[in-house]
C-alpha positions as CSV (number, residue, x, y, z in Angstrom):
1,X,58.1,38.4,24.5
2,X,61.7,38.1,23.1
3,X,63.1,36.0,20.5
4,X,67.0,34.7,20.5
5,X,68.8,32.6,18.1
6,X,71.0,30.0,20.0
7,X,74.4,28.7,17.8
8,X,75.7,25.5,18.3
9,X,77.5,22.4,17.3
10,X,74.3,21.1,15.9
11,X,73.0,23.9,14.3
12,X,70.8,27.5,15.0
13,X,67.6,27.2,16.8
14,X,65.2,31.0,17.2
15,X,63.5,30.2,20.3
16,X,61.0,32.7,22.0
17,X,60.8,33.0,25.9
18,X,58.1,32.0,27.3
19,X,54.3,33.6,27.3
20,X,53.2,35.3,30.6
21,X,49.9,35.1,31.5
22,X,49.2,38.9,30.6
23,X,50.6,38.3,27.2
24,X,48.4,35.3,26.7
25,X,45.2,37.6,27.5
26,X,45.9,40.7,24.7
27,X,46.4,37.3,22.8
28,X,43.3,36.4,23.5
29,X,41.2,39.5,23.5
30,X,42.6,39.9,19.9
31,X,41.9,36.6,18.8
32,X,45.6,35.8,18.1
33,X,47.2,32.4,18.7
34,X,49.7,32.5,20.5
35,X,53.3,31.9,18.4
36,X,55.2,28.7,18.4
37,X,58.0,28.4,20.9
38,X,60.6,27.7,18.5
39,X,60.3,30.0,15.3
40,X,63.4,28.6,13.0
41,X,65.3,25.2,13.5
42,X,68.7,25.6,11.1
43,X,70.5,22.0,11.7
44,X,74.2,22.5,11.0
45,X,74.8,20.6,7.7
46,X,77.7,18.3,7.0
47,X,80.4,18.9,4.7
């Protein structure tokens, strides 16, 4: 699982790629849920 921060006219959005079914059993064998698919939303504020 990766995590990138996308820039743009609107603002910065962190956005993880998506789970894979592997990933989603260690989730589950460790009783984790599983993260949200966007971590951070940073809308670009006017000036």
């Amino acid at each position: 699982m990766h995590l990138g921060i996308f820039n743009g006219p609107a603002g910065t959005a962190w956005q993880r790629t998506e789970t894979t079914a592997f990933q989603r059993q260690i989730l589950s064998a460790l009783s984790v849920e599983e993260p949200p698919r966007f971590f951070r939303l940073d809308p670009r504020q006017s000036l």
